[in-house]
N, C-alpha and C positions, 0 to 999 in steps of 0.2 A: 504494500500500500504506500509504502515512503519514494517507493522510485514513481509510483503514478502519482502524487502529489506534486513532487517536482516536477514533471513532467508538465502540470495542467500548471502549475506557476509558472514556471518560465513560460508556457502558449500567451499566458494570459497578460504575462509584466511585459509583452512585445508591445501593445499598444492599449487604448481605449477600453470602455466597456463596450462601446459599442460595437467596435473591432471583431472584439473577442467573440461578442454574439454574433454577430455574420460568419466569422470563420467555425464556431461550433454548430451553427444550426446548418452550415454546407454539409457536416461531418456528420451528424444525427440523422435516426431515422425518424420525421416528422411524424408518424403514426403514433410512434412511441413514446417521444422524448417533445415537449415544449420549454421553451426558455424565455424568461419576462423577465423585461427591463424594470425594475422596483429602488427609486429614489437612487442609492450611489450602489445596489447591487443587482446581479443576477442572479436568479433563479429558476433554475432547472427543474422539472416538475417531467415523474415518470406518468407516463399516461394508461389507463388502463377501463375498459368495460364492465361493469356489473350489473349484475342483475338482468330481471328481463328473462323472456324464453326461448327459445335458439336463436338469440340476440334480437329480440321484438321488445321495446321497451329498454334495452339496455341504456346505461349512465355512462357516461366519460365520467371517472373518479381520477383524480391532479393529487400524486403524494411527490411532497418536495424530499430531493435526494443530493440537492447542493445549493452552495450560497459561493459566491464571489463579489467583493466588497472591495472597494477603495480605501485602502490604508495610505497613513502617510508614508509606509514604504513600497507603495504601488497597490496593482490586485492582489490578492491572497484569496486562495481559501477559508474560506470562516470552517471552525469546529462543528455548528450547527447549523442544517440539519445536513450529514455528510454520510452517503451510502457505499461505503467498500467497492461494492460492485460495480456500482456506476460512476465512480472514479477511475477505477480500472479499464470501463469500457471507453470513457470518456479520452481516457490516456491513449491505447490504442487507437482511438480515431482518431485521435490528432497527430499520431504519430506516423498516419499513411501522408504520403503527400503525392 
């Protein structure tokens, strides 16, 4: 988890918030994964269906799985809310080019 964290900080201390979310939502699969601009951070939100009967009535349910914030020593990861997995996947996509 410490090399995909470095990983998604240095992508992210390249430029902007805005930046960063054009070049992650390129890398993301849009079905799956939403990213919203929220005051000086972003938030990453795993997207998923519930409920409903062989998907009739189903919900789009948004569980946040990352935060990236504006420090005064650039973007960082914030501690909360931060999902192992989707850091990892997150690393990997930005690490294709």
């Amino acid at each position: 988890m410490e090399d995909s964290l470095g990983k998604v900080n240095a992508w992210a201390s390249r430029g902007t918030l805005e930046q960063f979310r054009t070049e992650a939502r390129a890398r993301l699969d849009a079905q799956r994964f939403d990213i919203e601009l929220v005051g000086d951070s972003l938030m990453f939100y795993q997207k998923r269906k519930e409920g409903g009967i062989l998907g009739l009535g189903a919900k789009w349910v948004r569980k946040p799985v990352l935060r990236i914030s504006t420090t005064e020593n650039g973007l960082q990861v914030q501690p909360q809310p931060l999902d192992p997995e989707f850091l990892d996947y997150l690393a990997a996509r930005l690490s294709v080019h």
